[in-house]
Each structure stands twice: as C-alpha cells, then as structure tokens.
Wavefront OBJ file of the C-alpha trace (Angstrom):
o trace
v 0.000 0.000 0.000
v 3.212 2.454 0.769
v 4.112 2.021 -2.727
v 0.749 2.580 -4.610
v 0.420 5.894 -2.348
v 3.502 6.556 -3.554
v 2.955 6.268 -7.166
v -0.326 8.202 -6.507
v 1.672 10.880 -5.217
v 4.120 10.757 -8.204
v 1.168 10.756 -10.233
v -0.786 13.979 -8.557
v 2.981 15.614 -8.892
v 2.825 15.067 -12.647
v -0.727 16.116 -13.345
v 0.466 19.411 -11.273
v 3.211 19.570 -13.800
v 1.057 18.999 -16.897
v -1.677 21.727 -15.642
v 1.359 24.493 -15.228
v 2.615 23.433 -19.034
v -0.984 23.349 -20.196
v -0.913 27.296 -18.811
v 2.236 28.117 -19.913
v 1.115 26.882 -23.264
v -2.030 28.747 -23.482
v -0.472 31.753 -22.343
v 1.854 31.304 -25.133
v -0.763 31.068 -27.761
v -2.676 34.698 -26.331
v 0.725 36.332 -26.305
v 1.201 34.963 -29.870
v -1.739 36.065 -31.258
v -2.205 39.703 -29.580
v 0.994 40.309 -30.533
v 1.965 41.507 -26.994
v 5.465 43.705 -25.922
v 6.113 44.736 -29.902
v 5.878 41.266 -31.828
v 2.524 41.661 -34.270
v 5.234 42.583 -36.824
v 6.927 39.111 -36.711
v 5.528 36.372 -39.357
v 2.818 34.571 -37.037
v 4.820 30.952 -37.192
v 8.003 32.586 -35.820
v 6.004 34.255 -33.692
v 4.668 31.771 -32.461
v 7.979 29.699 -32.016
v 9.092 32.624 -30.188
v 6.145 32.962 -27.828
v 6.323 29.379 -26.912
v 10.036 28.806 -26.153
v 9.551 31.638 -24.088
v 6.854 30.427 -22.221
v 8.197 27.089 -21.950
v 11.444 27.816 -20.805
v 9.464 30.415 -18.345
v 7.494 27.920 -16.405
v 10.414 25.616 -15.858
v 12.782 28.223 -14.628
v 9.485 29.809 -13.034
v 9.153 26.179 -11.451
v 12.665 25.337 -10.114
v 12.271 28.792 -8.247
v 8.853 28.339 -6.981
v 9.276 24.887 -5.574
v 12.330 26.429 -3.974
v 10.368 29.346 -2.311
v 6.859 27.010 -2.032
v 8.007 23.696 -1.479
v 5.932 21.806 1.630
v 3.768 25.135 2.698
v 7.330 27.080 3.020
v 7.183 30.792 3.642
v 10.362 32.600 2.958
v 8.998 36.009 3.687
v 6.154 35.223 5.590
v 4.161 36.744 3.164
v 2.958 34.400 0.187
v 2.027 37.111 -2.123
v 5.323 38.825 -1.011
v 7.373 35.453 -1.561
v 5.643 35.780 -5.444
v 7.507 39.070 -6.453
v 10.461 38.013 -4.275
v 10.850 34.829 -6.270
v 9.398 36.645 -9.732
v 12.404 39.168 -9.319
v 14.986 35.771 -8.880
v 13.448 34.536 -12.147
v 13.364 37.766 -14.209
v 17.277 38.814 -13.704
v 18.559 35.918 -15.891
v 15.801 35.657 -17.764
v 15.362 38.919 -18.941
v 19.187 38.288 -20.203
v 18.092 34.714 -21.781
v 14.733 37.528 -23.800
v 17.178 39.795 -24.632
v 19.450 37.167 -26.424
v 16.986 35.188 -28.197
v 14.770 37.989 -29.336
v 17.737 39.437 -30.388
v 18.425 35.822 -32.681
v 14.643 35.241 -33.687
v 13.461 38.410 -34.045
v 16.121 40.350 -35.306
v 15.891 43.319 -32.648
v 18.121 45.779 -32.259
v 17.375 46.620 -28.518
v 21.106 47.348 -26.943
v 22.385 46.855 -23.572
v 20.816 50.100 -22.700
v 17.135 48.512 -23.429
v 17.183 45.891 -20.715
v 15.451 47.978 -17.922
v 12.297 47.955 -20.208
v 12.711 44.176 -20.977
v 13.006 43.780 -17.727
v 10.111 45.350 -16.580
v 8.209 43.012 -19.457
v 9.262 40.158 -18.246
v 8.925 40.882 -14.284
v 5.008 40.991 -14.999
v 5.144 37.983 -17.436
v 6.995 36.097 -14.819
v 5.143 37.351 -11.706
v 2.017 35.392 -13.304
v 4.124 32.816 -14.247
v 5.253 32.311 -10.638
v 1.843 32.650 -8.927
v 0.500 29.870 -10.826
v 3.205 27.807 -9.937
v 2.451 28.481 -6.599
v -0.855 28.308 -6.874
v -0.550 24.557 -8.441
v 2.129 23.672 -5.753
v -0.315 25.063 -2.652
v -3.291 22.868 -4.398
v -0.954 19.772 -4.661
v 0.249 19.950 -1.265
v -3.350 20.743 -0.142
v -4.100 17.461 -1.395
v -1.618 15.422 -0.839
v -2.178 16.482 3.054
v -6.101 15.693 2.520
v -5.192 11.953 1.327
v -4.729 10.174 4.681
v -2.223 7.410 5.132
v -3.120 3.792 4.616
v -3.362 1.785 7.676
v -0.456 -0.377 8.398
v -1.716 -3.474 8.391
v -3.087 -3.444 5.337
v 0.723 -4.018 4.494
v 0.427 -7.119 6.316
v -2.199 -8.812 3.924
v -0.821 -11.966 1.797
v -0.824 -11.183 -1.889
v -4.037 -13.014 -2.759
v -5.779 -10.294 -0.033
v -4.340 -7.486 -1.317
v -6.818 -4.399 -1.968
v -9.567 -6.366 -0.283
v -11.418 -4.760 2.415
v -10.858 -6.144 5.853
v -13.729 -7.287 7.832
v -12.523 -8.963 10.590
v -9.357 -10.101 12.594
v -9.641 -13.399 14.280
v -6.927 -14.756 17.053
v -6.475 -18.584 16.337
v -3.634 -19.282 18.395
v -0.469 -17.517 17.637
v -2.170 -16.779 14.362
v -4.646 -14.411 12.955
v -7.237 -15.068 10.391
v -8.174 -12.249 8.174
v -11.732 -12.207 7.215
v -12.114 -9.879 4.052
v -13.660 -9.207 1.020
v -11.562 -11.199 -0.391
v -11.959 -14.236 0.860
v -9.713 -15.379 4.604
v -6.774 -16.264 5.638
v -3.952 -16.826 8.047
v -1.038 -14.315 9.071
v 1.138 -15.095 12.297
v 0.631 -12.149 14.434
v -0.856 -10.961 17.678
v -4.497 -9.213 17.661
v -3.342 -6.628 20.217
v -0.322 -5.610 17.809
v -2.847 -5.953 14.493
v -5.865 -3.685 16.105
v -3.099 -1.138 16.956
v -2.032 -0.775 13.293
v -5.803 -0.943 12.311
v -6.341 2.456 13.092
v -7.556 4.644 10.476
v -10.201 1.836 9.265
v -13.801 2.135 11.830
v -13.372 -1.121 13.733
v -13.529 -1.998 17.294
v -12.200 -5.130 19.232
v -15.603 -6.842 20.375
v -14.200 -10.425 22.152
v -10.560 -10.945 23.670
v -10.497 -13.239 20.121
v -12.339 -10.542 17.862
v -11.795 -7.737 15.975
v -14.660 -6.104 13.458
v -14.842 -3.354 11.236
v -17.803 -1.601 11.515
v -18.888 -1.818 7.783
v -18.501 -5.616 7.826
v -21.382 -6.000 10.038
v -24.602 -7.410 8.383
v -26.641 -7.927 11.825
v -26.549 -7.335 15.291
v -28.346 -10.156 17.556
v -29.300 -9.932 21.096
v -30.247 -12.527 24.095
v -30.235 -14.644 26.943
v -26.926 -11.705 27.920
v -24.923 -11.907 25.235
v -24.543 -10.082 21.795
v -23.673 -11.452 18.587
v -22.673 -9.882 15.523
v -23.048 -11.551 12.175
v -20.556 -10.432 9.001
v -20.921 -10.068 5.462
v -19.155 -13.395 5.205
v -22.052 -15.054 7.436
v -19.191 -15.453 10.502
v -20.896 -15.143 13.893
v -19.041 -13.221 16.314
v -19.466 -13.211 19.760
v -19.498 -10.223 21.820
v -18.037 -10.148 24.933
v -19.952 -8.016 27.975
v -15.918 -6.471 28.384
v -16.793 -4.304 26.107
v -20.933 -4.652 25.272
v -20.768 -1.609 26.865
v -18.621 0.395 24.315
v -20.288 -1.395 21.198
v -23.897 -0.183 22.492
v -23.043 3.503 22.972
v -21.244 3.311 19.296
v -24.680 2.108 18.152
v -23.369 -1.330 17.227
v -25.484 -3.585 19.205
l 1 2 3 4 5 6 7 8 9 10 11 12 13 14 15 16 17 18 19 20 21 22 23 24 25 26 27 28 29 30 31 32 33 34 35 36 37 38 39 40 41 42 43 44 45 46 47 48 49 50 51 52 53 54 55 56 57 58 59 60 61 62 63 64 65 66 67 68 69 70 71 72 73 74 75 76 77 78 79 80 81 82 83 84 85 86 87 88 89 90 91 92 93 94 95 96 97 98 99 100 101 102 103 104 105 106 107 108 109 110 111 112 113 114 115 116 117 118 119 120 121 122 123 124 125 126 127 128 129 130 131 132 133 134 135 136 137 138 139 140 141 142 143 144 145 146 147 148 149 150 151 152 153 154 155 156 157 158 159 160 161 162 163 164 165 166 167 168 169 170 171 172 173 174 175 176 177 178 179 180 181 182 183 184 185 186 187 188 189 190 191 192 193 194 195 196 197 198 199 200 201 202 203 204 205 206 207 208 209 210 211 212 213 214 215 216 217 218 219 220 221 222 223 224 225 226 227 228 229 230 231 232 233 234 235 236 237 238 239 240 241 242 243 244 245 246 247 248 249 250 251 252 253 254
C-alpha cells in the first residue's frame, strides 16, 4: 500500500506539472496572437515559435524557483504574495538576459544593452504570473496530498491473494490471525493486540478478547439470553463479549 500511495503521489505531482505546461502553453498562444510587448510585426509561425520557447522555458525556470520558495507550505517572507515578487524578481534577472538574447536571434531586434530595464520590466510581470500559478498549483498539490490520509499499516500485512480487499474482521487462532475480508480469509502469524493497533484509520472496534470487526462488515446485530452477537458479510458469527458490550452499544453497534 506504501508504494501505490507513492505512485499516486508521483502521479498527482505530474498532473500538477502537466496543468502548469498546459498554462504556460495557453499563455503562449494569447501572447502569440495579440501580438503583446512589440511582436505583431513578426511572421505569425516565428512568432509563435518565439512565444512558446519563451513560455516554456518560463514555467520551468518559473518552477525550479517556486518549488524552492513554495516547497511543503514554506514561507520565505512570511508573506505568500510577497514570496511571489520576491521569487518573480529571482526569475526575471537571468531571464530577462536569456529575452534579450533570443529575441535578439529570432526576431532580429536591435534593442542594446541600454534597453534591458524595459525588458526587464516586461518580463517581471510575465513572470510574476508565471510564478503565482506555480504556486498556486504547488499550494493545491500539497493541499491534497495532506487531505489523502495514510493507509493503515496493516493493510501491508495482507498476503498477496488479499491485497486491496477490504478487511472485515481479525480473528486470534492461536499464535495466528485469520483475516476475514472481502476477499476471501486467511492466516497471518501475528498478535491481535499488535494488528488492532495498526488498524487504526479503518472504523473497527475489538468486540471479544479473540475478535476484531470493522464496523462496515457487520450485516446484523443479535441480542439474548446476555450476550450479543454480531453476524458479518461473510455469514461469521461473532461473539461479543460483555468487556466491552458496553462500548459497542453507545457506538450504536449492538
């Protein structure tokens, strides 16, 4: 189960990566065809080669920089809005340099050294957006990733023919446990005291010094002549013990 979180993870962190592109891509094509900061004179294919090397090579310098400044829910300023222009200004002084060279190649401009505080300012508000959607993508993805609780341990634990099966119920038979799931059952060597402590995160209870049930597994609740007994979606019976009778009937279980 670690390992398919992981790869979940891996996978959120590349959909993040493919919305950015998709924007930087998109912003690409308006620049392109508004002819923004002077380039409606170019021929509209080199125009739009132009627009979207820039943009490209925007959002991944725009993207080192924000993960360094955004990375986990960090604040490096304390202010996020703040930590935008701090890390759009880190971005813009070599790229501005990297604008100034290639529009220089592609375009054929003519701006001199003397030009670059007006490039500069161009691409301070091309890369302040550029940076706030990177951080806006990065707070979303780490929003979620913090939303998607961890698996509980012993689902680890589950023999290969169990795996992804939902687990009903834990059953002491000696020094062994049998798993009763969806599934199917079957036997792991383990105590139930260690197994119900790395159950936690699935709605369960220990019912019997022998037992323990998930609340979801439960298909009826019997009771008489003292004693409770709660029947699974597998048709096991499962005695409840008046240890903890008590608990189960305030949960609503019995």
């Amino acid at each position: 189960m670690t390992g398919l979180l992981q790869r979940v993870l891996r996978h959120e962190e590349t959909r993040s990566w493919m919305r950015g592109m998709g924007v930087a891509v998109a912003a690409g094509l308006f620049l392109t065809f508004s002819g923004a900061f002077g380039t409606g004179t170019a021929p509209l294919p080199l125009r739009l080669a132009y627009w979207m090397l820039m943009m490209v090579v925007g959002y991944f310098i725009g993207s080192v920089i924000a993960n360094w400044f955004f990375r986990n829910g960090r604040r490096r300023t304390g202010n996020i809005w703040l930590d935008v222009v701090v890390a759009a200004l880190a971005m813009s002084l070599p790229f501005t340099l990297l604008v100034w060279a290639v529009t220089r190649g592609m375009l054929g401009s003519k701006l001199g050294v003397s030009g670059l505080p007006v490039l500069f300012g161009y691409v301070l508000i091309v890369a302040i957006a550029i940076t706030a959607i990177n951080m806006l993508i990065e707070t979303r993805r780490i929003a979620i990733t913090e939303a998607r609780p961890e698996p509980p341990k012993f689902l680890e634990r589950l023999p290969l023919k169990l795996r992804g099966a939902e687990v009903w119920a834990v059953e002491a038979e000696d020094h062994y446990l049998r798993l009763h799931t969806s599934k199917g059952q079957d036997l792991i060597l383990m105590r139930l005291a260690d197994a119900v402590s790395e159950l936690e995160g699935i709605e369960g209870a220990q019912v019997h010094r022998s037992w323990w049930v998930a609340r979801d597994a439960i298909a009826d609740a019997k009771r008489g002549d003292g004693r409770a007994v709660l029947t699974l979606k597998d048709r096991s019976e499962v005695p409840v013990s008046r240890t903890y009778a008590g608990m189960l009937r305030e949960k609503g279980w019995i």
